[in-house]
C-alpha positions in Angstrom: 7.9 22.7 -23.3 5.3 20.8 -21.5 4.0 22.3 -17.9 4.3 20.1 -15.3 1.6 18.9 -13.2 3.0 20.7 -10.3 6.1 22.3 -9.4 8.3 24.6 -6.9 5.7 25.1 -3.8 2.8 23.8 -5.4 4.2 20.6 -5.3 5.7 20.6 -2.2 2.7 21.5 -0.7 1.3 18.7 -2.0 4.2 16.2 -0.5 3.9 17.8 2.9 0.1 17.4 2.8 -0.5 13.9 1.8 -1.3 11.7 4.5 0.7 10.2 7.0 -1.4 7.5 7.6 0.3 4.0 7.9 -2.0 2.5 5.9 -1.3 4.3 2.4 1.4 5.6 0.8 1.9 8.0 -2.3 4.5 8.7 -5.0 5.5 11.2 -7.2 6.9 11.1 -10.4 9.5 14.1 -11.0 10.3 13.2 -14.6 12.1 10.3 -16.7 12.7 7.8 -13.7 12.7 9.9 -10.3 9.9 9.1 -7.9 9.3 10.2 -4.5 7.8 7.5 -2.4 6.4 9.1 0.8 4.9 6.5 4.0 4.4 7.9 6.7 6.9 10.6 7.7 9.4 9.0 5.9 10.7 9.4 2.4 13.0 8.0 -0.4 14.1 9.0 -3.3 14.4 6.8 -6.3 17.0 7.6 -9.5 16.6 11.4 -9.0 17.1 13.6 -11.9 16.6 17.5 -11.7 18.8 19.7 -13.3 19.6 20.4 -16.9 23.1 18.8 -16.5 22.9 16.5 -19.8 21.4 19.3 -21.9 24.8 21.2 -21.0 26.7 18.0 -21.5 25.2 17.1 -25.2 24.4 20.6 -26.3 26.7 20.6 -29.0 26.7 16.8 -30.0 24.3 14.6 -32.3 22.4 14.0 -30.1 21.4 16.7 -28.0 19.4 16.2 -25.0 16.2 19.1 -25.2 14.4 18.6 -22.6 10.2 18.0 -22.8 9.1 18.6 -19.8 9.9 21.8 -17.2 11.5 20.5 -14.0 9.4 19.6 -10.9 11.1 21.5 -8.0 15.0 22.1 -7.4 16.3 19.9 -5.4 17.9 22.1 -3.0 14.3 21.9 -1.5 13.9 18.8 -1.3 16.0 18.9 2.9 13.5 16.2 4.1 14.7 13.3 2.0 17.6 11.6 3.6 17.7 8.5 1.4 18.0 8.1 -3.0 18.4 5.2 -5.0 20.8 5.3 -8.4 20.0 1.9 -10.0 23.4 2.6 -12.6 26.0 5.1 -12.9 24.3 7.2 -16.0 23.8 10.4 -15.6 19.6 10.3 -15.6 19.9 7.8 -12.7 23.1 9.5 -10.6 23.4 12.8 -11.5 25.9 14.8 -9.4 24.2 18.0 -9.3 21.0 17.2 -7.8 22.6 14.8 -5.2 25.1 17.8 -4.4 22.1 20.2 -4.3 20.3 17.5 -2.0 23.2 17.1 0.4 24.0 20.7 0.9 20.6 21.0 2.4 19.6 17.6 3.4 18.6 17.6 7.5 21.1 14.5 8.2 23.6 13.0 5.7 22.0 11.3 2.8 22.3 7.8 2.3 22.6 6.7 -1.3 21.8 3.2 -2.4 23.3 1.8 -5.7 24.7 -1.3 -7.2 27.8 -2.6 -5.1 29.7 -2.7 -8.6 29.0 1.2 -9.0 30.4 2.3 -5.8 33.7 3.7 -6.5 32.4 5.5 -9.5 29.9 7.2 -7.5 32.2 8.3 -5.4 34.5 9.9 -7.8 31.5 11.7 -9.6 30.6 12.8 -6.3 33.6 14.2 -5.3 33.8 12.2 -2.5 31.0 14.1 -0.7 31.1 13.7 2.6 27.7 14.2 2.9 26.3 11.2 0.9 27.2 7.8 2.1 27.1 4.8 -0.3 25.4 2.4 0.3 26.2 -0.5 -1.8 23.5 -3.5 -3.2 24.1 -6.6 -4.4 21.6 -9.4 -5.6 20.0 -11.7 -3.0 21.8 -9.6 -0.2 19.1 -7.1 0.4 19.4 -4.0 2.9 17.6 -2.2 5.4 17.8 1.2 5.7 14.6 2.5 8.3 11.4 0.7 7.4 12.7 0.4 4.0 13.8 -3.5 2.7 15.5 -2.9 -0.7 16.4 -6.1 -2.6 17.9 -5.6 -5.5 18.2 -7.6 -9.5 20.5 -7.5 -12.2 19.0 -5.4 -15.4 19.6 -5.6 -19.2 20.9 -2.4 -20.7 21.3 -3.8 -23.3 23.2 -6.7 -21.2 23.6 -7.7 -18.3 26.6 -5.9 -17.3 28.9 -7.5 -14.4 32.3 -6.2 -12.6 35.5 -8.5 -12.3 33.3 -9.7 -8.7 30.2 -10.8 -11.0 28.3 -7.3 -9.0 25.9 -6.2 -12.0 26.3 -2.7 -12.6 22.6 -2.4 -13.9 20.1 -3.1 -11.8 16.1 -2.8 -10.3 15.6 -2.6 -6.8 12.5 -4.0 -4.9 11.9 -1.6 -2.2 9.3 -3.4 0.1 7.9 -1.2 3.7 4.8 -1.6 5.4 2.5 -4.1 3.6 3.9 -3.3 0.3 6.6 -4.0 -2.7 7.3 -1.6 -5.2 9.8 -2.7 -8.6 11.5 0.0 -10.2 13.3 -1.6 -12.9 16.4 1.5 -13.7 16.6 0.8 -17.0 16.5 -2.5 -19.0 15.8 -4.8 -21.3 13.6 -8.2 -21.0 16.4 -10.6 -19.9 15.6 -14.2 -19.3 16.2 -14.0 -15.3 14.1 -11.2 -15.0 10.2 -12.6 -14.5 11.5 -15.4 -12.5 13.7 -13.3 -9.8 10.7 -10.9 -9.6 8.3 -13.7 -9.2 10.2 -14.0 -5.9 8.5 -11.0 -4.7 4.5 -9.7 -4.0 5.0 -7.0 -6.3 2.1 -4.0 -5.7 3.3 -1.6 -8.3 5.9 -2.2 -11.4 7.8 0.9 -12.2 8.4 0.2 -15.8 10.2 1.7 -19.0 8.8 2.7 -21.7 10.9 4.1 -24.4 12.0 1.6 -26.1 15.2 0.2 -27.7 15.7 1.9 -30.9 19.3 1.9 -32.0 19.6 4.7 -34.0 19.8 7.0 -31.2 22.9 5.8 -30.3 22.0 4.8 -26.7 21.4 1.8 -25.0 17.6 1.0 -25.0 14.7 -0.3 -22.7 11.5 -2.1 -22.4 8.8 -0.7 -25.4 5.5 0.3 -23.8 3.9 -3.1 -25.0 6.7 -5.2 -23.1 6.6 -3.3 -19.6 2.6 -3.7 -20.2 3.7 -7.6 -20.6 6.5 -7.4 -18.0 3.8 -5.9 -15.4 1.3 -8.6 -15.6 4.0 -11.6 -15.7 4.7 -10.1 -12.3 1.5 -10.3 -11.3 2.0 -6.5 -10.5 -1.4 -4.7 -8.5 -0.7 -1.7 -10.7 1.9 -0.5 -13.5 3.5 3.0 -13.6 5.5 3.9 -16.6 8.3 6.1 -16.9 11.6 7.0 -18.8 9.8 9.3 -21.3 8.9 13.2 -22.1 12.5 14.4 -20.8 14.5 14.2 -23.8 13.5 14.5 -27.2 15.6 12.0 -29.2 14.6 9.4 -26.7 11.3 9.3 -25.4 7.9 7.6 -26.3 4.1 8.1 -26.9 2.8 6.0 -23.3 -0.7 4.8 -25.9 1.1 1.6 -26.5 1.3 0.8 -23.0 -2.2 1.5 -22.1 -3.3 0.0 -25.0 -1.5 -3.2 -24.3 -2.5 -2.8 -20.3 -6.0 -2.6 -21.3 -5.8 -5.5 -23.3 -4.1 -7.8 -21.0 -6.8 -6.7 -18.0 -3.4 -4.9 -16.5 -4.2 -2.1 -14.3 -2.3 1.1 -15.0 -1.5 4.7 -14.3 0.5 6.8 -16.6 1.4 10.1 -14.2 2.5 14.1 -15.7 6.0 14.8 -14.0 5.0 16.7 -10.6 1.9 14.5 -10.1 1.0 12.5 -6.8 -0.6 8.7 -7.1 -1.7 6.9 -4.0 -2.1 3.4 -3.3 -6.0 3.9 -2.1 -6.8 5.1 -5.4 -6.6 1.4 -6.3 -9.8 0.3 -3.7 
C-alpha cells in the first residue's frame, strides 16, 4: 500500500499552519476525489471519502475494491469543517461513514451541498442525520453558503442522468470565493454542454478525472488523463489538478498520460500524493 504524503497529525498540522492570508488559498487532496480547500479561516470539503466502507461492501464480489493508498486522517478529526460537497449519490462521493464521523464531531451542524435531484437519497443514506443539513443545487441557480458561491453543471457518467424534474443527478460544481474559481468535475464524461457551460466561468484550477472509461470493470467511467489534459485547457483553466486514481485497484490510472498531454498542450499541471497541500502562490 502506498504511504501517504501526510496523514493523522502530520497533516493536520499542516492544515492548521497554512496561511490565513486573504490573498492565497491551499488544497489538499485526501485521496480519489476529496479535497480540502482552506481560505482564510474558512474551509470546505469537497466529495469526502475516508473510510474503507466499499472495501467492506465489495470484499467478496468481482470486483473488489483494495485500496492503494493508506487513508489521510479520520474524519472524526476533521471538527473544523462545517461544509462538504457530494457531486452524486455513489459511495466515493457521499459516503455515510465519514459524513457521520464528521457530524458527530463537527463544531456547528454541517452543511452538505449536493445535486437537488439527490436529496432524498441522501437523506435516507444518512439516516436522516440531524446534524447534516442538505443543501440542494441545481444548474444556473447557484448558492451561497459564507464566502463560498457554488454554481453547479450537469455531468456525464456515462450520461447525463436527470430526475422526473429534469435535476441532473451527476454533477461539477464551480465553487468561486475571493478572487478565485475552482471546477471539480465529480465524475464524468466529455458531454457536448460541458466546455461551453464552463466557459461561463474564469476557471483558476480544473479538478479533473483521470481514470478513464474502461468497461470491463463494470463501472461507469470518466475522463482518460489525455481528455481532462484537453478538458483543462478548453477551459482556459490557470492550473489542472487530477484525481480519481490510486484508491482502488481495478479502477485507477498511471497520471503520465495527463502530464504528458499537459505538457504538450502548454497546460500547467500538478499531480498531488493523497495527504499533500498545493497553494495557489506556487503558480507566481
Amino acid at each position: 500500500m502506498k504511504a501517504a504524503y501526510k496523514k493523522d497529525k502530520d497533516f493536520l498540522d499542516d492544515v492548521q499552519n497554512a496561511s490565513e492570508s486573504p490573498d492565497d488559498f491551499h488544497l489538499w487532496w485526501l485521496g480519489q476525489s476529496g479535497f480540502l480547500i482552506k481560505w482564510g479561516n474558512q474551509f470546505i470539503l469537497l466529495d469526502p471519502y475516508l473510510s474503507d466502507s466499499l472495501t467492506a461492501k465489495y470484499s467478496q464480489t468481482e470486483k473488489p475494491h483494495v485500496r492503494v493508498t493508506e487513508q489521510v486522517i479520520d474524519p472524526i478529526n476533521l471538527s473544523f469543517v462545517d461544509l462538504v460537497t457530494s457531486s452524486h449519490n455513489h459511495t466515493d462521493h457521499l459516503d455515510g461513514e465519514t459524513l457521520t464521523k464528521i457530524s458527530e464531531s463537527a463544531e456547528r451542524k454541517i452543511k452538505l451541498v449536493l445535486p437537488k435531484a439527490n436529496v432524498e437519497f441522501a437523506n435516507d443514506r444518512l439516516q436522516e442525520n440531524p446534524n447534516i443539513q442538505l443543501v440542494g443545487i441545481n444548474e444556473h441557480d447557484p448558492i451561497t453558503i459564507g464566502d463560498f458561491r457554488i454554481n453547479g453543471i450537469a455531468a456525464a457518467h456515462n450520461e447525463i442522468e436527470r430526475d422526473e424534474n429534469g435535476n441532473p443527478k451527476f454533477m461539477g460544481l464551480i465553487i468561486s470565493f475571493g478572487q478565485w474559481s475552482i471546477y471539480h468535475s465529480g465524475d464524468t464524461l466529455w458531454h457536448s454542454e460541458l466546455i461551453s457551460e464552463l466557459l461561463k466561468f474564469s476557471i483558476d484550477v480544473a479538478i479533473v478525472p483521470i481514470n478513464g472509461n474502461k468497461p470491463e470493470r463494470k463501472v461507469a467511467g470518466n475522463l482518460n488523463g489525455a481528455e481532462a489534459a484537453a478538458v483543462s485547457k478548453a477551459v482556459n483553466a490557470k492550473i489542472a489538478i487530477p484525481h480519481h486514481f490510486d484508491m482502488f485497484e481495478f479502477n485507477t490510472a498511471n497520471p503520465e498520460e495527463f502530464t504528458t498531454t499537459c505538457n504538450r498542450l502548454d497546460q500547467r499541471c500538478k499531480v498531488l500524493q493523497n495527504g499533500q497541500r498545493w497553494s495557489f502562490s506556487e503558480i507566481n
